[in-house]
Structures are given as C-alpha cells and as structure tokens.
DRENZA-221934 format. One line per 3 residues: their letters; for each residue x, z, y of C-alpha. Coordinates in steps of 0.25 Angstrom, whole numbers, plus 5000, padded with zeros to 4 digits. Layout:
<recs>
A	X Z Y ~ ...
</recs>
This chain:
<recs>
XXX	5494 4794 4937 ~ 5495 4809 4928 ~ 5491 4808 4914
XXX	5482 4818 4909 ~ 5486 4821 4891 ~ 5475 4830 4887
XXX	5480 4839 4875 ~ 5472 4831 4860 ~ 5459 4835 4859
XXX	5454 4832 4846 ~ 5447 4822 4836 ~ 5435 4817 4831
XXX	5434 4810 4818 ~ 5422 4804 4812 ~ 5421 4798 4799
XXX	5414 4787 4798 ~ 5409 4776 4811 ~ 5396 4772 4804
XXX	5389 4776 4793 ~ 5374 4770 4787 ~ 5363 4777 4781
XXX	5349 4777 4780 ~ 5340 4785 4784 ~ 5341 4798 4779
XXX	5355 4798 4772 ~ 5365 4807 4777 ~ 5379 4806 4784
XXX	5388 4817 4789 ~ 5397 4811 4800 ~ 5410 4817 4796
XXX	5418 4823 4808 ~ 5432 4830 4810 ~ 5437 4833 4823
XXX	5450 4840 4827 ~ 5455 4848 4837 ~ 5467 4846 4846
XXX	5478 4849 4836 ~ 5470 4839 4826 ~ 5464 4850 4818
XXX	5450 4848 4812 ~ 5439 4857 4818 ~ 5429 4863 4809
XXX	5415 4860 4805 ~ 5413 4873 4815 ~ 5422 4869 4825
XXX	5415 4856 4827 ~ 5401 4861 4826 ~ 5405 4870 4837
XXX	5409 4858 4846 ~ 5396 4852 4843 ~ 5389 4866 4849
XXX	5399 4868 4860 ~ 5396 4853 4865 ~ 5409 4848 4863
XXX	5405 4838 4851 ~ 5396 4831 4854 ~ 5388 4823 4842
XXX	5378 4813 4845 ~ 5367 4802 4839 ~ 5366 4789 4847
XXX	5352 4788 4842 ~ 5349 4803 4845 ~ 5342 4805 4831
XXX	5334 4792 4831 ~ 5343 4786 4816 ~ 5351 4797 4813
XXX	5350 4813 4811 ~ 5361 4819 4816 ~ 5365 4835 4814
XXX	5378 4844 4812 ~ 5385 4850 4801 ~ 5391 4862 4797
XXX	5403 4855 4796 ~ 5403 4849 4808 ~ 5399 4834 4804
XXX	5385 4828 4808 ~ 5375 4824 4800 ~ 5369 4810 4800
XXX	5355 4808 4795 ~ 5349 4795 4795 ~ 5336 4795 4801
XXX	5330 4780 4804 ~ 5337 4766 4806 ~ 5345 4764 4816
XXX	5361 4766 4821 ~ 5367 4777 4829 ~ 5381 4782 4832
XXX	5385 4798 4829 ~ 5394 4800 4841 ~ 5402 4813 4842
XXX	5407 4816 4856 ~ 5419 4827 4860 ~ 5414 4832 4872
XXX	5425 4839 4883 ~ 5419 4844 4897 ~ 5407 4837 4893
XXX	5413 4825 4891 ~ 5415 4816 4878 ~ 5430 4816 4874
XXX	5430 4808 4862 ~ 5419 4803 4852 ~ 5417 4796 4841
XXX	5403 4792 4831 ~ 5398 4784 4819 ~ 5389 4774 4819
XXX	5375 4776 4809 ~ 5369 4765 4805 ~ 5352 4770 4797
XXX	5345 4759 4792 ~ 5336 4761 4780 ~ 5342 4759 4765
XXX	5356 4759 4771 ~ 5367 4762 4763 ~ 5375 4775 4768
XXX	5389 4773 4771 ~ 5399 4773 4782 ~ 5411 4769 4786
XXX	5422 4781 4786 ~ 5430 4777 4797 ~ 5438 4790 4803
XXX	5433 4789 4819 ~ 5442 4798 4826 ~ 5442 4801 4841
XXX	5453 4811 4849 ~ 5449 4816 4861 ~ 5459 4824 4872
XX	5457 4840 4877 ~ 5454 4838 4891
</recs>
C-alpha cells in the first residue's frame, strides 16, 4: 500500500466555541488562519478566500437567530436576531471539497447575558 504525505496546508483557529447574547447584542468571531509555513494570512488575504470560494462561512440557521456578515479584518460579524441556537461553521474548501472546518456554537434568548467561552479551536488541514 503507497502513502500519499501532502505538503501542510494551513490553519484555522477560532476563538471562542460558544458564545450567548440576546437579541441585538454584537459578537465578532475572532479568526486567524495561516498559511503553509504557519504564517498569519491578512484580513485581506482571508477576505479574498472568502470571494474566491475557498473559505467557506456559513449560518446552520440561515439567518433565522443570528445576522451574520464580513469585516474588514477578515472576522464575521454575529448579530443576534431572535431565540434560538445556531453553529457558525467555517469550512476550507480544495477542488470543491471541505478540507478542514471548524465553528462556535450561538446560543439567543432574550435577557441573556453576553459571554462566551475563549477556547482556541484550531483545525490543519493538508495541500492536496
């Protein structure tokens, strides 16, 4: 049987796994990912994969409890909308294929307290 070692790809590290808020607080996912040689890719550079489909970043509830959009710094925004919970999943796409992922749980229910808990998440994925 051959073994196939495909050079390192990269990292994606989110900074929290859950967070809470009501409706209308604010939260901004905190994301660094890095290239190959471990080096941190730009708010640009990340906002770039997002365009060229390589990053992919998605709402489990599609908008239903939580606005979700992009900043200039590469992060996402998290507005929360109406009660309920939904995962914030970010996704590596190669040859159209996710690679690697990771996300954060968000919890909105009315009155809640806003917090989180900052737990590093990181996920490496392999150049194929």
């Amino acid at each position: 049987m051959d073994v196939v070692v495909y050079p390192k790809g990269g990292s994606i590290t989110l900074d929290t796994v859950n967070y809470r808020m009501a409706p209308g607080d604010i939260y901004d996912i905190g994301v660094t990912i890095t290239d190959g040689a471990g080096q941190a890719l730009s708010g640009e550079q990340v906002q770039e994969m997002v365009r060229n489909g390589s990053l992919r970043v998605t709402d489990s509830r599609t908008g239903s409890v939580v606005n979700l959009s992009q900043l200039a710094t590469g992060n996402f925004r998290v507005t929360g909308r109406t009660p309920g919970t939904c995962r914030i999943t970010y996704e590596v796409i190669q040859n159209g294929e996710a690679v690697t992922h990771a996300s954060v749980k968000v919890d909105v229910a009315a009155g809640m307290t806003q917090g989180g808990v900052a737990t590093r998440d990181t996920s490496w994925w392999a150049q194929k």
